[in-house]
N, C-alpha and C positions, 0 to 999 in steps of 0.2 A: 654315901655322901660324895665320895670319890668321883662315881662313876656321875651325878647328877651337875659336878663343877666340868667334868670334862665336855659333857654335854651342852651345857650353858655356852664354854666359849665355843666351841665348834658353831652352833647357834648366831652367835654373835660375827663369828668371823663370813659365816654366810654371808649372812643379813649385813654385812660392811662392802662384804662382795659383790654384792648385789647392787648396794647404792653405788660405788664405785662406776659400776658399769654402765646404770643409769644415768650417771653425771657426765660419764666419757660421752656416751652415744648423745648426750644433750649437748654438748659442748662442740664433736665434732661429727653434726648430721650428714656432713656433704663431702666426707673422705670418700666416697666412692662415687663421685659423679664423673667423675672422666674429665677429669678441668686439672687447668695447674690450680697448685694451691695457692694462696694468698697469705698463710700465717706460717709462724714461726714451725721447725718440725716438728710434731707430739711427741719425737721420742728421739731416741741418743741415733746418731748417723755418724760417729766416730769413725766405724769401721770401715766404713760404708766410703767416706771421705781420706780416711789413709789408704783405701786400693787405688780411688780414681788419682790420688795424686802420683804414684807409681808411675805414670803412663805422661805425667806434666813436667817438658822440660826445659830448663834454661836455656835460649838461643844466644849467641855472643857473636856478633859480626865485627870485622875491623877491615875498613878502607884506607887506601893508600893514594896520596896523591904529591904529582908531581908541581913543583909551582914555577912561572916561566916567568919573566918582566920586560916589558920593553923601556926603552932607555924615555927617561924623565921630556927630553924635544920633541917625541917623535907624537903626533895627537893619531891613534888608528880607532876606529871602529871596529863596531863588532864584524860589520858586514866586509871589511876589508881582509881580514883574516883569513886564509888558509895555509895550507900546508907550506906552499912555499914564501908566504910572508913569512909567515913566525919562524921558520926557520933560520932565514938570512937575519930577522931584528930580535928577535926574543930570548933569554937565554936562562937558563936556568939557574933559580938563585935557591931555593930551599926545597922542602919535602916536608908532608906532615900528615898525618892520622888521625881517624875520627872515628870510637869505636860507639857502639849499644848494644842496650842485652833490651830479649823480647823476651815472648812465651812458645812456647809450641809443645803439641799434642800429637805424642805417636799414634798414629791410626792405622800402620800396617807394619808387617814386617814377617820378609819370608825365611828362607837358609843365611843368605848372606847378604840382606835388601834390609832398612829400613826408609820409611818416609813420616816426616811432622808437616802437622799443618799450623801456620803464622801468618801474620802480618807480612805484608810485601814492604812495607817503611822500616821495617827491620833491619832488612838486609838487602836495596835497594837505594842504592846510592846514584847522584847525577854523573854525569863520564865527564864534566864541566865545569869549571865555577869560574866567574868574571868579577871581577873587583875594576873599579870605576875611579875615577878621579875624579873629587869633589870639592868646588867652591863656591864660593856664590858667583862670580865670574862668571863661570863655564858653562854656557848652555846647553853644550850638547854632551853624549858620553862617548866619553873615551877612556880605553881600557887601557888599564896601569899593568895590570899582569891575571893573569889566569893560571889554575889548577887543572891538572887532566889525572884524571882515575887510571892508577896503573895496575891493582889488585883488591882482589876482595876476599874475607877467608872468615868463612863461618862453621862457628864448633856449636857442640851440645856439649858443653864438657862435665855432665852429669854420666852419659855414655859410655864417658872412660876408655872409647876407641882411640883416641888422638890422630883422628880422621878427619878434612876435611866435608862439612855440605854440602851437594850442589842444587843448582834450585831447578828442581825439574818442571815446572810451571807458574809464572806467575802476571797480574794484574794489578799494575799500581794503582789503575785508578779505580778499583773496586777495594784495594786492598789486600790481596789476599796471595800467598804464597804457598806449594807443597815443596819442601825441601826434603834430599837424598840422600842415602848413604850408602855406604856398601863396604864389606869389609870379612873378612874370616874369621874375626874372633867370637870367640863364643860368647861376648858381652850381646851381642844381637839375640841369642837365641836367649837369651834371660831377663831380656827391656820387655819392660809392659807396654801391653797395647790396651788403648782406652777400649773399655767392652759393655758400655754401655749404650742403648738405642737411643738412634738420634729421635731429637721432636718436633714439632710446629712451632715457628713462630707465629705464624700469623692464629695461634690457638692462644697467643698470649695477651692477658685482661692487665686494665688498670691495677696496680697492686700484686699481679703474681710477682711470688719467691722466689729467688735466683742465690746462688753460689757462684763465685767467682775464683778461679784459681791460679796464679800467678806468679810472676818473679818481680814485685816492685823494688826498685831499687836492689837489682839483683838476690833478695832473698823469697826463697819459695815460702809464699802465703795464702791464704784464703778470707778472703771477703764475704758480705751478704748486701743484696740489695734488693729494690722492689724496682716495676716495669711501670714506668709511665709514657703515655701517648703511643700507645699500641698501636695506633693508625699511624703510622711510618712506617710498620713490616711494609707495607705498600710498595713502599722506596728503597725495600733493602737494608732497613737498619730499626735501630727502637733505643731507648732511652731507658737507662737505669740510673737511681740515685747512688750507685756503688764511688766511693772513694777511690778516685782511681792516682798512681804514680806513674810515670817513664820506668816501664819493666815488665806490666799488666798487657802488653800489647802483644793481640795474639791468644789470649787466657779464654779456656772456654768458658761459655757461658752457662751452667747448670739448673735447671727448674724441674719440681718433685710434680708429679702426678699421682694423685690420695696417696700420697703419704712415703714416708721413706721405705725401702729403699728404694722407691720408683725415678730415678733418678734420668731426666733425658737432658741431651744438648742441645740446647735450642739458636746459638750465636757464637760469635767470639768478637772479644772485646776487641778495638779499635786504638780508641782514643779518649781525648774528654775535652771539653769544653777549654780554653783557653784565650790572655788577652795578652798582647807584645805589645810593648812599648819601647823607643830609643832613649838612653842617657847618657850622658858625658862623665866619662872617668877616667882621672890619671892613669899613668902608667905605674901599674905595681911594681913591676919588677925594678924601680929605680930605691937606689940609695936610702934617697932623698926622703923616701918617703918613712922608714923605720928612727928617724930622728926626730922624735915628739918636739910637740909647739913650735913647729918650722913653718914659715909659707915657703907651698908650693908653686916651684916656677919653668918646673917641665911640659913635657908634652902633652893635649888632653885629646881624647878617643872619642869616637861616637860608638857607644856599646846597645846592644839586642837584648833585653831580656824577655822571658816566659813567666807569666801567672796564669797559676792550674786555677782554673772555676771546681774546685772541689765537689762532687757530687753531680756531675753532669756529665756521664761516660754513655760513650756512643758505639752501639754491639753492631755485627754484620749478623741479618739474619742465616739461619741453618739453609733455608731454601737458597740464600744467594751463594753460598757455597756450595751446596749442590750441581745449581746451573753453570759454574765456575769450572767445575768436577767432570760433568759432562760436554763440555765446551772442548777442555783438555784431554777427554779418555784417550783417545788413537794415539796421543800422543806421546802420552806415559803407560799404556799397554807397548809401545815399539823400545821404550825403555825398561822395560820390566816389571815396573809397577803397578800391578791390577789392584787398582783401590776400591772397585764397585762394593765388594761388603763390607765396605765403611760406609761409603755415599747411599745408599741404598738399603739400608739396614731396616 
């Protein structure tokens, strides 16, 4: 009796194994087509996603600039300006800072070499900024004072060197930066390098699956999106629905082919969609203004803000960073950096 129950579920557990397996191969017929995939992963990618993140890390730049004014009579132009103008009329009244955090992606690293790849808007800053004198009056511009970029100083401070970056190639208007390091300590020989194969964008369909991995608002996270208007690889870039924030910039882009852990790079996120507008607002820093039901009768601002288009993030495709890669070799090979089995993988 014994032996005819143990048979029975044996029996049973086949026969469940068996449908099981029918349901899988009905469900996912086209895991081996050589495509990205378009659905969700069939199975846990945990592990798989705590190694890549290893190798993703927070970029931090901080610029410095000096601020100069000329006296309230004087009307100059922009074109009037040089060296020895500003010097005799302009004079320095303040100093100030402007810092961001991106993403970047270790992709190499030798004895005492590392290099990340990021956004160029990162850590690219103007050497400039004008500030204008505004009324309705004044028809033409004339500058009140200007800023000149006197430093720039970019950490990983995930790296734990407390090393300066230097940026050994970059492209603002492609976007794309490879920044440097170099250093003795044996925090180098123990940072991950991303080690998986790069892929095609332009193999990417309406609907393929993507991973996104980043530092939004300075905390290491991971996102998921899908690829719409494929036809843009064309131009260098493609569209994802991913929720992007000020921190994702720089973040690789991740798409599975049949199935985890096939895991390639196919982009790095950019930017996203966004609308600015002007408003007028007091000046906070007064008084005046932490004394409820007062009217206000100080100074008012013309202020800049940013509204994110949430779900409209814009990737550089893999091949444009390649071209990017090869444009710069001679010139980060004469610095140390042999990147080809990253770029070329």
């Amino acid at each position: 009796m014994n032996f005819l129950r143990i048979f029975f579920v044996v029996f049973i557990l086949i026969l469940l194994f068996s449908c099981t397996q029918k349901t899988y191969q009905a469900l996912y017929p086209t895991l081996s087509d050589n495509r990205y995939d378009s659905e969700f992963p069939y199975k846990n990618c945990s592990k798989q996603l705590n190694e890549l993140s290893k190798s993703i890390k927070k970029v931090s730049s901080v610029v410095f600039y000096e601020i100069y004014a000329f006296p309230n009579n004087l009307e100059v132009k922009k074109n009037q300006m040089n060296t020895g103008f500003t010097t005799k009329h302009a004079k320095q009244v303040d100093v100030f800072s402007r810092s961001l955090i991106g993403t970047g992606t270790v992709i190499y690293k030798s004895i005492n070499q590392l290099a990340l790849l990021s956004c160029a808007h990162v850590v690219n800053f103007p050497d400039t900024i004008y500030n204008y004198k505004s009324s309705i009056d004044i028809k033409e511009d004339f500058v009140v004072s200007f800023a000149v970029k006197r430093k720039v100083q970019i950490y990983a401070p995930e790296l734990e060197l407390g090393k300066e970056l230097k940026i050994l190639a970059i492209d603002p208007q492609k976007d794309i930066v490879l920044l440097g390091l170099e250093s003795d300590s044996e925090s180098i020989t123990k940072a991950n390098v991303f080690n998986y194969p790069l892929g095609k964008s332009k193999e990417l369909e309406w609907g393929s699956f993507v991973y996104i991995m980043g530092f939004p608002i300075a905390q290491k996270m991971i996102t998921r999106g899908i690829i719409s208007n494929p036809e843009l690889v064309k131009r260098g870039t493609f569209l994802i629905d991913a929720v992007f924030n000020h921190g994702f910039s720089g973040a690789p882009v991740l798409a599975i082919k049949d199935g985890v852990p096939n895991f390639e790079m196919v982009g790095m996120v950019k930017s996203s969609s966004a609308d600015y507008f002007n408003y007028i607002a007091p000046d906070y820093d007064r008084d005046q203004l932490r004394q409820n039901n007062s009217p206000y009768s100080g100074p008012f601002f013309i202020k800049n803000k940013e509204i994110i288009n949430y779900g409209v993030t814009y990737s550089i495709t893999i091949e444009t960073l390649q071209e990017f890669f090869k444009k710069n070799e001679n010139e980060l090979n004469k610095q140390g950096y042999y990147l080809s089995g990253f770029f070329e993988n």
